[in-house]
LUMTOR-554572 format. One record per residue (C-alpha): residue number from 1; residue in one letter; x, y, z. Coordinates in Angstrom, 2 decimals. Example, Ala and Ser with C-alpha at 12.3 -4.5 7.8 and 13.67 -1.06 7.14 Angstrom:
2
@guvex 1	donu A	c1 12.30	c2 -4.50	c3 7.80
@guvex 2	donu S	c1 13.67	c2 -1.06	c3 7.14
END
This chain:
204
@guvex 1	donu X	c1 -7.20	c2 -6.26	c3 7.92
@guvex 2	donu X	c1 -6.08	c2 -3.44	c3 10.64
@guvex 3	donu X	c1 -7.91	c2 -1.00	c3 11.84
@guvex 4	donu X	c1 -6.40	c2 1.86	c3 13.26
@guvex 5	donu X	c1 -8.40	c2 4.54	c3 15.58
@guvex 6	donu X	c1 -6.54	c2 7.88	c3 15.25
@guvex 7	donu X	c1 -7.86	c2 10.55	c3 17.76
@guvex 8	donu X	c1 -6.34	c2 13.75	c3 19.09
@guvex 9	donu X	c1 -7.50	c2 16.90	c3 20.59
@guvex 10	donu X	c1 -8.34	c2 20.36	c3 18.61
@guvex 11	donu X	c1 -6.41	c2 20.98	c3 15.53
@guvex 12	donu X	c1 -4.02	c2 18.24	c3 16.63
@guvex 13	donu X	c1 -2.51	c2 17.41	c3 13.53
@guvex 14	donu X	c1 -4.82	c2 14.30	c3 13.14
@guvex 15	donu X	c1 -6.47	c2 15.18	c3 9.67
@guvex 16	donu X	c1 -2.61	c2 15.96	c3 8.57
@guvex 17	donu X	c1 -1.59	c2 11.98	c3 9.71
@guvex 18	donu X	c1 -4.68	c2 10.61	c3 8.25
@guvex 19	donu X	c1 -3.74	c2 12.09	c3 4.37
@guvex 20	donu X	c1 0.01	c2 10.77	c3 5.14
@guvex 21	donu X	c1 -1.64	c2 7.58	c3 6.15
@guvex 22	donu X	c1 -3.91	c2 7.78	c3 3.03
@guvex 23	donu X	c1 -1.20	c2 8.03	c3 1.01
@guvex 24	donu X	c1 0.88	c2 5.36	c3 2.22
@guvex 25	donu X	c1 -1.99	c2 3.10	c3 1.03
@guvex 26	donu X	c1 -4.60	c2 3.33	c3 4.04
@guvex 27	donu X	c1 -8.26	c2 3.58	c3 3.78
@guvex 28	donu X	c1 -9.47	c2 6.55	c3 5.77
@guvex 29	donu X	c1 -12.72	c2 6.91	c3 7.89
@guvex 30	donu X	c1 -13.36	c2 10.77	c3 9.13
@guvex 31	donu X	c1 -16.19	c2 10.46	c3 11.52
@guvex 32	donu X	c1 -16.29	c2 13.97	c3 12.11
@guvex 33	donu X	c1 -17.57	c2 13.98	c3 8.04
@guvex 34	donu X	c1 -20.02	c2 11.38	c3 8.47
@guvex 35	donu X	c1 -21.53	c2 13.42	c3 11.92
@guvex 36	donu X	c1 -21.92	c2 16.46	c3 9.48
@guvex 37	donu X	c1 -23.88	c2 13.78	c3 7.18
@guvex 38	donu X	c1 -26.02	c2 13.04	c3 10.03
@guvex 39	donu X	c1 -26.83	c2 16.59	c3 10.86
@guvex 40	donu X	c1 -28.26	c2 17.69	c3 7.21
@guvex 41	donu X	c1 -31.93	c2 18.12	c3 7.07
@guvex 42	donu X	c1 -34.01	c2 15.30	c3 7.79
@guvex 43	donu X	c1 -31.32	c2 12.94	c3 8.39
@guvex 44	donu X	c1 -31.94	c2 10.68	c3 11.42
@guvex 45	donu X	c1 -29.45	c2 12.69	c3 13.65
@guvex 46	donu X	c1 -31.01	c2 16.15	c3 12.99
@guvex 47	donu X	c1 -34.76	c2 15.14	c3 13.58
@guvex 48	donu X	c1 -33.03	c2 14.19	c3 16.92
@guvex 49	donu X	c1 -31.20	c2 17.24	c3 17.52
@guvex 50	donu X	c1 -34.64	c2 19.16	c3 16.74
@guvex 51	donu X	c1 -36.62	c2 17.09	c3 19.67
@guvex 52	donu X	c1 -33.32	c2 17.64	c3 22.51
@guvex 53	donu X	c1 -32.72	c2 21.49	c3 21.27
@guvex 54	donu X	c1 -35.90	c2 22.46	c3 19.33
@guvex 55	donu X	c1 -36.17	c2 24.14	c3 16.51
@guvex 56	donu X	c1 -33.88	c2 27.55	c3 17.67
@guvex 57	donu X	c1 -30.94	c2 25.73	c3 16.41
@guvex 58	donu X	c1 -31.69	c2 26.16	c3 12.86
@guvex 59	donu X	c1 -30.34	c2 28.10	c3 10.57
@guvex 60	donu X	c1 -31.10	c2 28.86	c3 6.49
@guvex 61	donu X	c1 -32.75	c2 26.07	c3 4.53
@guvex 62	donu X	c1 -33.37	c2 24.36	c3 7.87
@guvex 63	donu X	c1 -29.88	c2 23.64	c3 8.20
@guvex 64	donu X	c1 -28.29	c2 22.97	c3 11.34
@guvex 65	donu X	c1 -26.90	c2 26.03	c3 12.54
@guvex 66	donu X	c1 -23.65	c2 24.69	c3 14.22
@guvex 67	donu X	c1 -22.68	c2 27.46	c3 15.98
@guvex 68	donu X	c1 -25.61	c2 27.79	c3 18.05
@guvex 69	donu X	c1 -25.57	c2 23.87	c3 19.04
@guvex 70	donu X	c1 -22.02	c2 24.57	c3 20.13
@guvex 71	donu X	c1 -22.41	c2 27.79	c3 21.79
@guvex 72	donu X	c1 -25.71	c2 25.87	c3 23.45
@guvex 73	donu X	c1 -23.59	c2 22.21	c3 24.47
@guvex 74	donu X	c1 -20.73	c2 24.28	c3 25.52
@guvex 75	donu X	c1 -21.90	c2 26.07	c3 28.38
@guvex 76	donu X	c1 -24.14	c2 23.43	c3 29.69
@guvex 77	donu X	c1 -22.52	c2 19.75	c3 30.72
@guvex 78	donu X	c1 -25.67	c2 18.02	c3 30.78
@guvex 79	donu X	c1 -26.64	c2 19.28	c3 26.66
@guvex 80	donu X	c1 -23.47	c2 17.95	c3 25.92
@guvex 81	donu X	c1 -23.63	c2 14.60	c3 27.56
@guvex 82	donu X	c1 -27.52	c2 14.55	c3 26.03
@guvex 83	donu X	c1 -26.02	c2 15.43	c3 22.50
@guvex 84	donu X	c1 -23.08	c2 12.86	c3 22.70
@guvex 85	donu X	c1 -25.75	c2 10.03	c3 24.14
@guvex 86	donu X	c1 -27.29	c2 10.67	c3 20.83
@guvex 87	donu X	c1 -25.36	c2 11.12	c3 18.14
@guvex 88	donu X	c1 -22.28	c2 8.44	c3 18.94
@guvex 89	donu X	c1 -24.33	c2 5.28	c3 18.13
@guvex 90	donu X	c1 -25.56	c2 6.55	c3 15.28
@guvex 91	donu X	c1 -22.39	c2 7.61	c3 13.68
@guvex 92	donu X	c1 -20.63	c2 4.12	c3 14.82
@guvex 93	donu X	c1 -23.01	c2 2.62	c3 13.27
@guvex 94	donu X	c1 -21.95	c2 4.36	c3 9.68
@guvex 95	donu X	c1 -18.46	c2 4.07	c3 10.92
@guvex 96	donu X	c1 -18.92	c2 0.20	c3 11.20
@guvex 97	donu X	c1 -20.47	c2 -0.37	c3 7.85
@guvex 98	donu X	c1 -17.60	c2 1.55	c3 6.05
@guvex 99	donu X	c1 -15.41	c2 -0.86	c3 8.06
@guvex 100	donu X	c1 -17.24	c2 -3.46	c3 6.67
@guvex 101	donu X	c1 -17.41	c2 -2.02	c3 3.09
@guvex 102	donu X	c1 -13.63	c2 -1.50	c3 3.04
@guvex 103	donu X	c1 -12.77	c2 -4.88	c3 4.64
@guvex 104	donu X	c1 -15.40	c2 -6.74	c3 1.69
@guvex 105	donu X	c1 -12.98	c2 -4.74	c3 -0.87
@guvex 106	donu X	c1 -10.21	c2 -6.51	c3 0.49
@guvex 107	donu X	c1 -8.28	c2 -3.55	c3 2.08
@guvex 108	donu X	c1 -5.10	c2 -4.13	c3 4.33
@guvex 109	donu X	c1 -5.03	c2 -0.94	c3 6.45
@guvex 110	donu X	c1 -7.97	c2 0.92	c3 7.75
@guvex 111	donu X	c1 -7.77	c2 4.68	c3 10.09
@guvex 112	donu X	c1 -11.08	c2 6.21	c3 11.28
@guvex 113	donu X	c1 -10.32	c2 9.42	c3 12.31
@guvex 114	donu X	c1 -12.41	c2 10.17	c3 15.31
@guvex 115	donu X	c1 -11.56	c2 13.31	c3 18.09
@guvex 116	donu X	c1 -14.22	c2 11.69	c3 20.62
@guvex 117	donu X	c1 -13.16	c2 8.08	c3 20.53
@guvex 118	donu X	c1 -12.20	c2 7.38	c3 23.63
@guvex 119	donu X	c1 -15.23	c2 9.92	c3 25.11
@guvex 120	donu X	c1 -17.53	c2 7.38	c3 22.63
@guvex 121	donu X	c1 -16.19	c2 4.28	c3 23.93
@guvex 122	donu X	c1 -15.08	c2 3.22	c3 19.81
@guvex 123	donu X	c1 -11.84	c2 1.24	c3 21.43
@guvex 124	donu X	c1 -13.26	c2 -1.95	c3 20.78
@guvex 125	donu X	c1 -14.03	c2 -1.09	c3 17.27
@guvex 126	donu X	c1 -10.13	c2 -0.90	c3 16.43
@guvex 127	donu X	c1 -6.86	c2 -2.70	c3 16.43
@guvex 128	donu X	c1 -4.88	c2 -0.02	c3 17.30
@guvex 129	donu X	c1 -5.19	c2 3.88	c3 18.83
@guvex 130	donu X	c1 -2.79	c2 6.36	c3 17.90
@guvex 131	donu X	c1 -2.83	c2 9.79	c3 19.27
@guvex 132	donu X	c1 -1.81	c2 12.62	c3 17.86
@guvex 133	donu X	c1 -0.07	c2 15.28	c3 20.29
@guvex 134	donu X	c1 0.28	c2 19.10	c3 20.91
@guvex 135	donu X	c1 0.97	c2 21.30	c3 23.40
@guvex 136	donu X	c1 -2.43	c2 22.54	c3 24.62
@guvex 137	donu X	c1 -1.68	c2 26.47	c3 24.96
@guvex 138	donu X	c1 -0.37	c2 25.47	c3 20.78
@guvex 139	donu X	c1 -3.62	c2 23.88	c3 20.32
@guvex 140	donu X	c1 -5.40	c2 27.03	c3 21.53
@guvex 141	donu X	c1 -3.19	c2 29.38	c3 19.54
@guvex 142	donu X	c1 -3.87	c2 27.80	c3 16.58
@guvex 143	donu X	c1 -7.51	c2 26.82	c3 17.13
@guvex 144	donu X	c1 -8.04	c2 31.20	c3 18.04
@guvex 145	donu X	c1 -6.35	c2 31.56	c3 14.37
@guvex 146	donu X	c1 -8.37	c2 29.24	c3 12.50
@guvex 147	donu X	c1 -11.67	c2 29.64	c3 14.08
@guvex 148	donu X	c1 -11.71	c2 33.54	c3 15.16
@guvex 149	donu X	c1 -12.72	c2 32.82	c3 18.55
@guvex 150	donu X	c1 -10.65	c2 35.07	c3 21.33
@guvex 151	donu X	c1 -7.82	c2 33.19	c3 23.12
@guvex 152	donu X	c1 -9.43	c2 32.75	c3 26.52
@guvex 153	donu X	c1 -12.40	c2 30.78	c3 24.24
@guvex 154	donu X	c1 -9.86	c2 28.78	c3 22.45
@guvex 155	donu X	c1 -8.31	c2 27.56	c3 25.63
@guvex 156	donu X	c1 -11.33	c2 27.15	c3 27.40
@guvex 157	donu X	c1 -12.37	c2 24.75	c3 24.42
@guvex 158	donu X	c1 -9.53	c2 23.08	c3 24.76
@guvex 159	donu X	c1 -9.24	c2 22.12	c3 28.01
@guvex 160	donu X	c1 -12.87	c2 21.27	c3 27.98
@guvex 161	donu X	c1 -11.73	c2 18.27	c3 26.14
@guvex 162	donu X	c1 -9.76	c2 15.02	c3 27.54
@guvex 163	donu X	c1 -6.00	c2 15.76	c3 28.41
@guvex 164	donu X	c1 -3.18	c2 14.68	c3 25.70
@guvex 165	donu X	c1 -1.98	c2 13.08	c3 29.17
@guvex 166	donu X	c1 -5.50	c2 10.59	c3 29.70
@guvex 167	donu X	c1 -5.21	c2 10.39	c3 26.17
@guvex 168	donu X	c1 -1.64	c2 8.98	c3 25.53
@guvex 169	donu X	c1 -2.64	c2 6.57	c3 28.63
@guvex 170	donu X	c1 -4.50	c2 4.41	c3 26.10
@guvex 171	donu X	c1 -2.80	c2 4.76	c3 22.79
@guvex 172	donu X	c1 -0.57	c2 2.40	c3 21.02
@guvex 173	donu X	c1 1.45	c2 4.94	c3 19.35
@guvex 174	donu X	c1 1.56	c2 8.35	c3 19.68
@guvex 175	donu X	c1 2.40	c2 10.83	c3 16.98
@guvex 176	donu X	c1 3.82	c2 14.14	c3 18.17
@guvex 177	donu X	c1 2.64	c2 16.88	c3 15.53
@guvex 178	donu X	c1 4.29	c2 19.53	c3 17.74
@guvex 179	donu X	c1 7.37	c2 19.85	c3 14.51
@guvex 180	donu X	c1 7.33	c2 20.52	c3 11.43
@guvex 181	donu X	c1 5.71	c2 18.74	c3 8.70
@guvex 182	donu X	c1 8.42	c2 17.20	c3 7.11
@guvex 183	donu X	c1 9.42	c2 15.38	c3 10.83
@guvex 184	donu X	c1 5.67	c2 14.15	c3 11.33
@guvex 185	donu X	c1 5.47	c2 12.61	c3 7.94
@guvex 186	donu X	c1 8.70	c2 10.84	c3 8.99
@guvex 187	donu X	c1 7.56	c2 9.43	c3 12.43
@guvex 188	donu X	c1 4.16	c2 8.62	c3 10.49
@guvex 189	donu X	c1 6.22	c2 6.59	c3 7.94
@guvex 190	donu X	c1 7.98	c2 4.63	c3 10.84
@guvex 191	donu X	c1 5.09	c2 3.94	c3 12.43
@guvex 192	donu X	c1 3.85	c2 2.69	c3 9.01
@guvex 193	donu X	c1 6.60	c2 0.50	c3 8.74
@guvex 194	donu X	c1 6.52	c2 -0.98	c3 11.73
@guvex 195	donu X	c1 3.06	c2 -1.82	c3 11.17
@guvex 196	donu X	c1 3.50	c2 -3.71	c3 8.22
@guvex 197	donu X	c1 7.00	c2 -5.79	c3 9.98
@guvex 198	donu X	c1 4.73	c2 -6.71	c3 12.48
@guvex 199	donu X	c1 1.79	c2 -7.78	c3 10.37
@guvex 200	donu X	c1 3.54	c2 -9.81	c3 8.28
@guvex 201	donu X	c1 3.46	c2 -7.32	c3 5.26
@guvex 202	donu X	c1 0.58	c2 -5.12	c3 4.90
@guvex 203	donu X	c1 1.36	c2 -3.49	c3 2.12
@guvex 204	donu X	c1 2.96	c2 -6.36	c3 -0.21
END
């Protein structure tokens, strides 16, 4: 079995590749889904968000409001760090045993979609990295859009991130989403294919 780690910054196309992956016949990990798992009431990631953050960050039905974590880890370094110290191992270790699950089923190709995995140190969890790639002042246009933020927020969230550059340092393949849809699904196809030449036929 391969695993692949696909990471990329804000709205970098990397949910997009992930469902073109999917469909070529991948099983997909979103870690970003199984965080949001580990924030719902009483899980074991939002009693710890409670004792960092206290109990200000809550929202109706004792949900975690996630605005007001963000707003809170955004503007302070040192909540951030504290936050990501926390919550990483504990949504590896999900991440691991749906490796584990998938691999016992007998599947060929696994991607776990992750935007923090190099920040988390998940490398050695994976086969491969691929990186999906946009312009940053893109990124920030689209993540303004989408989110309703202003644009000097967007870009300031954006470049509070690792750089496509330190990024595409450590990836194996790198998937530029920066096109249009039909040109990504075709460089995601030849990376697929590529894959399965050099690992002696994947999907046979």
């Amino acid at each position: 079995m391969i695993v692949i780690g696909l990471t990329g910054g804000i709205l970098s196309g990397k949910s997009t590749v992930s469902a073109m992956l999917k469909e070529l016949g991948a099983c997909a990990i979103d870690a970003d889904k199984i965080g949001h798992e580990c924030y719902k009431p009483h899980a074991q990631g939002w009693g710890k968000m409670i004792d960092l953050f206290g109990k200000d960050i809550l929202g109706i039905d004792d949900e975690i409001d996630r605005a007001k974590l963000s707003q809170i880890v955004f503007e302070n370094a040192d909540a951030l760090q504290k936050l990501n110290d926390t919550m990483h191992p504990i949504i590896r270790s999900s991440v691991e045993e749906k490796i584990k699950r998938f691999e016992e089923q007998g599947a060929k190709v696994v991607v776990v979609e992750a935007p923090v995995f190099l920040e988390a140190g998940w490398s050695d969890m994976v086969d491969q990295l691929w990186v999906t790639s946009v312009p940053e002042d893109v990124a920030a246009k689209r993540f303004s859009e989408r989110s309703g933020l202003s644009a000097q927020e967007a870009d300031r969230r954006i470049k509070s991130q690792m750089s496509n550059k330190e990024r595409i340092k450590h990836a194996d393949r790198v998937i530029d989403t920066n096109s249009s849809i039909e040109a990504t699904k075709a460089d995601v196809e030849k990376a697929w294919r590529e894959l399965n030449d050099t690992s002696q036929g994947i999907n046979r």
